[in-house]
N, C-alpha and C positions, 0 to 999 in steps of 0.2 A: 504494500500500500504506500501511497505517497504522502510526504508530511503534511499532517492536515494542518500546520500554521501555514502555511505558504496560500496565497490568498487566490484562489484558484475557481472562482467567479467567472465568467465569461464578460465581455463588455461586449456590447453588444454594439455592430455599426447601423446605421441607418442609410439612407438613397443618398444623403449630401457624400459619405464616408466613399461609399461605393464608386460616386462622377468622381470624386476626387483623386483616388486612385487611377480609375479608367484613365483620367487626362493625362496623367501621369506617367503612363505605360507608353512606350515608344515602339511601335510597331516596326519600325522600320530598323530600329538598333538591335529591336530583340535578333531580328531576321538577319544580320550584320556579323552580331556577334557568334548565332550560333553556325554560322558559317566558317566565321575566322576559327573560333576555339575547335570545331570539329575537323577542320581541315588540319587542321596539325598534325602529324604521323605520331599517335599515342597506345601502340601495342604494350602491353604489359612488361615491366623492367623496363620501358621508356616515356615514363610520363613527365619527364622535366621541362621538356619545352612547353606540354598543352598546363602546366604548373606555376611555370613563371607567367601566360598568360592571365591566369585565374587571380596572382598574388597582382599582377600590374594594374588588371581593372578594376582589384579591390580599392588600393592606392587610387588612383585615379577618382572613385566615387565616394573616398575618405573611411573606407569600412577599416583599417588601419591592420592591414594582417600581418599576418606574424607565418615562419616556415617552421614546420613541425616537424622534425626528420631521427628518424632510426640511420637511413643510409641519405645524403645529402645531397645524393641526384632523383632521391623516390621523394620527396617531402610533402606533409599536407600542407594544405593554405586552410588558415583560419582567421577569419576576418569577425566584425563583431558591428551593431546596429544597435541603438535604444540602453536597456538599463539608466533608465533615469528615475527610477521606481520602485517599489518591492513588489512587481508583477514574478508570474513562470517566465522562465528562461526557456527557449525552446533552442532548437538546433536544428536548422538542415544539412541532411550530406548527400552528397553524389561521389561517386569513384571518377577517377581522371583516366584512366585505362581503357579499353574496349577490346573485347572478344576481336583474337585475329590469329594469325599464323605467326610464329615465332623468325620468320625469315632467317633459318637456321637450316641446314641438311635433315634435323629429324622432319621439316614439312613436309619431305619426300615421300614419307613412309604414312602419312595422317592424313593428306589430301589428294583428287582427284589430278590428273593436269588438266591445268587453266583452274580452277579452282581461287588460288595464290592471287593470280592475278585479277581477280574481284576488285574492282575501283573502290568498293564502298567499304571495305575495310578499311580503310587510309583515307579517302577523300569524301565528303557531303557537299549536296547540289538540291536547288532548289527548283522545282521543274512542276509548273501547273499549282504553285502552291501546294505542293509535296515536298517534303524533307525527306530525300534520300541518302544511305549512309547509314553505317552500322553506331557511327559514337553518340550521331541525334539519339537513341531510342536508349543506348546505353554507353554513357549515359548521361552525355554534354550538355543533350539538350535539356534534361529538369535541371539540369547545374545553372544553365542560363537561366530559367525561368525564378528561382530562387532567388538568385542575382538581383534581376531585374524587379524582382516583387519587392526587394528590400529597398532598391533605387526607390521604387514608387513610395515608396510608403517615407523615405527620405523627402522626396521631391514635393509630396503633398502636405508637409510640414508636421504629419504624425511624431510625438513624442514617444515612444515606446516604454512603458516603465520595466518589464522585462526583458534581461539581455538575447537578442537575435542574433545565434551564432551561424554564420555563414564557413562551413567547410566543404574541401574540396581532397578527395584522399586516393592515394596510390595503391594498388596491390587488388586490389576487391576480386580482380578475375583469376590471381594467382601471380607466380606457377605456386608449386610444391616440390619441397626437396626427396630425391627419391633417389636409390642406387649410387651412381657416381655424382649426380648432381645434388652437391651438397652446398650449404655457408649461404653468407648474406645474400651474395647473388642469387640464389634459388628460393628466397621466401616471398611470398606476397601479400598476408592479410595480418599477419604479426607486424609489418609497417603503415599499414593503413590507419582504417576507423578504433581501432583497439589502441596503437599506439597513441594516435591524437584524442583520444577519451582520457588515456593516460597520464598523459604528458602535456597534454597542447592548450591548458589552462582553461577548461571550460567545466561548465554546473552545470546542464543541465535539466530539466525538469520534465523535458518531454523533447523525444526527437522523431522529425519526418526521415525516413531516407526514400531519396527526393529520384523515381524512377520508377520509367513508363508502365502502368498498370493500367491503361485502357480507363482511365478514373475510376480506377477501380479501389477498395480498401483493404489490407490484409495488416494484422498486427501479429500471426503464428507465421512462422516459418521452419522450411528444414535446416539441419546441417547436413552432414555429410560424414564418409569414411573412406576412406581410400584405401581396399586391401591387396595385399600384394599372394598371392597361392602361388607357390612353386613345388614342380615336379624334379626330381632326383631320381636318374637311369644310369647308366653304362655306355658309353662310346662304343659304339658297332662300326667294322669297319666294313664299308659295304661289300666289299669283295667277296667276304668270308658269312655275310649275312643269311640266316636262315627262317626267312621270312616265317614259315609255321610256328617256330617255337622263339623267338627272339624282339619280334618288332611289336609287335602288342604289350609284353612286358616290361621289357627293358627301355626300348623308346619313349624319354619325356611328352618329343614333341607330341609323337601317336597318340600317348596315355592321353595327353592334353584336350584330347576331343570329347573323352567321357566326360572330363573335368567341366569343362564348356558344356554343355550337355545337361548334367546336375545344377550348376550355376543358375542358368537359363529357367530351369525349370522351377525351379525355388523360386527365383525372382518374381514369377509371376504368385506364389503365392504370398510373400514378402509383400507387395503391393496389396493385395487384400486386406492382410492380415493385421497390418499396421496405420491402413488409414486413419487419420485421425481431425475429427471436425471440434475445432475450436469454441468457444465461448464467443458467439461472433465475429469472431477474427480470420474464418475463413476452414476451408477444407484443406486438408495437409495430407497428400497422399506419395507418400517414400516408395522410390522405386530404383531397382538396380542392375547396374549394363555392365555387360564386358567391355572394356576400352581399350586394352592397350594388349598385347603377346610380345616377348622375346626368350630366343633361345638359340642355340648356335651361333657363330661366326661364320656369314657369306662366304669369308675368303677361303675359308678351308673345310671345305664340308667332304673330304675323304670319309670322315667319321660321323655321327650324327652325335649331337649335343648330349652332355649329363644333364642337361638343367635344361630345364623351361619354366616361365612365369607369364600369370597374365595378373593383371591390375585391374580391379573390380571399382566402381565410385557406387558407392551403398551408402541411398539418402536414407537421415532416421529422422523422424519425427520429435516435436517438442519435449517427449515423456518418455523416448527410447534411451537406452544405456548402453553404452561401448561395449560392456562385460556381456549385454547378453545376447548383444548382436554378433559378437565375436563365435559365443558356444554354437548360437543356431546358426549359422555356417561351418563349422569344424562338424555338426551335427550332420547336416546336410551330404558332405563329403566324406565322412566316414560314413552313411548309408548307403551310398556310391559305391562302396568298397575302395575307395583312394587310400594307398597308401604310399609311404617313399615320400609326403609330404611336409610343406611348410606354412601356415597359414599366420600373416599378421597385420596387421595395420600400421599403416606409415604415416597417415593423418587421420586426423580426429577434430572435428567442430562440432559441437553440440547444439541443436536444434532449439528455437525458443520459442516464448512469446508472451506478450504483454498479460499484466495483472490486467482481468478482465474490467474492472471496479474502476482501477490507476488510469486508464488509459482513455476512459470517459471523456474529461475533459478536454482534451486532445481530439479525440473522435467529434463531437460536440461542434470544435470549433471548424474541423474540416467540411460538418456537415451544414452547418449553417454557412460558410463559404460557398459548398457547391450548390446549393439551392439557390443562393443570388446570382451568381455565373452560369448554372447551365437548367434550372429550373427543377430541380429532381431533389432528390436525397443521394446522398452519398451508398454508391451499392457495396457491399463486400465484392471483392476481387477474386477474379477466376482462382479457379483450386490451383494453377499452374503456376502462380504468382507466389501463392504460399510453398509451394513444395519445392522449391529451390534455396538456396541460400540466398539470403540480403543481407546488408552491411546492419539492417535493425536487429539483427538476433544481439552484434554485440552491447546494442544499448539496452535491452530487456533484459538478455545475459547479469548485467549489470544495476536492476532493477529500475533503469531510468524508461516509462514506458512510452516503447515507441511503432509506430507504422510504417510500412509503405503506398506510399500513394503518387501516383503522378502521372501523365499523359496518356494517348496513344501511342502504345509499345513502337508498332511497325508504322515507319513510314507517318509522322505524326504530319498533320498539317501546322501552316502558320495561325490559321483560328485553334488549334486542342493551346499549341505554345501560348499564346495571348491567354485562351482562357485557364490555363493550370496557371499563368503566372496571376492572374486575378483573383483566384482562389489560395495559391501560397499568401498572398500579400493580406486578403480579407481574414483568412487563419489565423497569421499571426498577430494580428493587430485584436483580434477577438482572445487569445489567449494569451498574449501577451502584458495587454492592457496598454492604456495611453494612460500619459501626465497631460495635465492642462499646461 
């Protein structure tokens, strides 16, 4: 529960509040900016350049930010608005990153050819009033609208009496350290939203993380586990190979097909079995893929491999436990008959979500927002929204209650940008509170 001194009232705006804002929204900067910031080349381990953007046009609109850094070329920007009062502190975040190919020889072995060279990875264009581009929807473009909601709400002479922390964070897509890729260079969410929660001097009292949900609302979300199963054979050398009594046993690779097999099949009841529907916060439905196989060395395959491995991403739900997601897989695979194995986990993020009670106010003030901007209530957000990871598990994680909410995912127009940033700006100023 959230401290009940903390004055957590809603203030309510009126039609003057709302033109005010409206005037104040620059249509033509939003469209500007989320062009420049998106166009930046920001795949994950290189978000510094779309970074120093974020921190320049803090500066530039007086939000006075500050660089938050674990490693000094990943840093968040955290800029700040209002506290002129003993209002909630809210925070929005967005990741600086965007889902893409590591421009690395392992893309060889991950993607189709042509693939890679997808413009919208790297590049956003704006075409029919369509926002094209993978960083618009994740997730530059609610980074703008944030941005831009706090401009308005500066520009229309709003007082804020709680502090409106504006962050902007690295890592949220990854990678994760595995095998030979170890150390600072291979972490990503240990320098993000967790770091700058930590470190990056901020309170507070309820957080948006500020991405594309089709305006939709979710405050449950999953995590994740990332397990690694490896098979242990014998080196055959194929010469001397006796196919009837040797390559089914012995061979990891071969073994690896049952493995795969049992995995697959589980999974689908893993999904059933673990769905889980929140306290209004949404459907949360964990589900889990084979992603990744290696075994052998290309260059020398006279002999066939002792080892094989594949890498499983096993979502768990808000109320699932490492320890027993762990046995019901080892469970699974010894009823397979597997043996000669290794089964562990290489990462682990725990799944959250909001005190149903705590996060009230918060919900409240989104929903009174999108009723003036788009005429409705605010819906709960597709089950799809909640069963991924978002950067708000680690502020529930941390009892601070928070949501995700924000545009159309795909392809958002310049009207959803306008109207999510008129709904961030209406939110906060309703839960934030104004000074006269």
């Amino acid at each position: 529960m959230s401290d009940p001194a903390i004055p957590f009232s809603l203030d309510l705006f009126n039609a003057d509040d709302i033109a005010a804002i409206d005037a104040a929204i620059d249509r033509d900067e939003l469209v500007r900016r989320v062009l420049e910031l998106c166009n930046i080349p920001s795949p994950t381990r290189r978000e510094r350049e779309a970074g120093q953007y974020v921190f320049d046009w803090m500066t530039e609109e007086g939000f006075a930010p500050e660089k938050v850094a674990l490693v000094e070329d990943r840093f968040n920007v955290v800029g700040r608005f209002g506290g002129d009062g003993e209002g909630p502190n809210l925070l929005f975040s967005s990741h600086l990153d965007t889902e893409s190919p590591f421009y690395e020889p392992v893309d060889h072995h991950t993607y189709r050819p042509g693939t890679v060279a997808d413009p919208q990875w790297l590049q956003a264009w704006l075409e029919d009033e369509v926002f094209f581009g993978y960083a618009v929807g994740n997730d530059r473009g609610p980074m703008v609208c944030f941005i831009m909601a706090a401009k308005a709400l500066k520009a229309a002479g709003f007082k804020l009496a709680g502090t409106l922390y504006l962050t902007a964070c690295p890592g949220e897509i990854g990678p994760e350290p595995v095998d030979e890729h170890q150390g600072v260079a291979n972490i990503g969410k240990e320098l993000g939203a967790a770091y700058m929660l930590a470190h990056g001097g901020v309170a507070p009292d309820f957080a948006i993380s500020a991405e594309g949900t089709d305006f939709g609302l979710n405050w449950a979300a999953c995590g994740y586990a990332y397990f690694k199963v490896t098979l242990y054979g014998e080196a055959l050398f194929t010469p001397i190979l006796d196919h009837e009594t040797q390559t089914a046993s012995l061979n990891p690779i071969v073994r690896m097909g049952g493995v795969i097999e049992a995995v697959n099949a589980w999974a689908q009841a893993y999904e059933k079995r673990h769905t889980y529907e929140s306290e209004g916060g949404g459907v949360v439905t964990p589900k889990v893929q084979v992603c990744a196989i290696r075994g052998g060395n290309p260059q020398a395959i006279g002999a066939s491999s002792e080892v094989c491995s594949i890498y499983l991403d096993v979502n768990m739900g808000p109320r699932q436990t490492i320890g027993a997601v762990d046995r019901e897989l080892k469970a699974v695979l010894r009823a397979a008959g597997v043996e000669n194995c290794d089964v562990r986990p290489y990462v682990f993020r725990a799944g959250a979500e909001a005190d149903p009670v705590a996060v009230q106010p918060l919900r409240a003030a989104l929903d009174m927002a999108h009723v003036s901007v788009r005429g409705a209530p605010l819906p709960i957000g597709h089950t799809v929204y909640s069963s991924m990871w978002r950067d708000h598990n680690v502020f529930n994680l941390n009892r601070i209650p928070s949501v995700t909410m924000g545009p159309v995912r795909w392809r958002p127009s310049v009207d959803d940008l306008v109207a999510c940033t008129r709904i961030y700006a209406l939110a906060a100023l309703a839960l934030c509170g104004r000074v006269a």
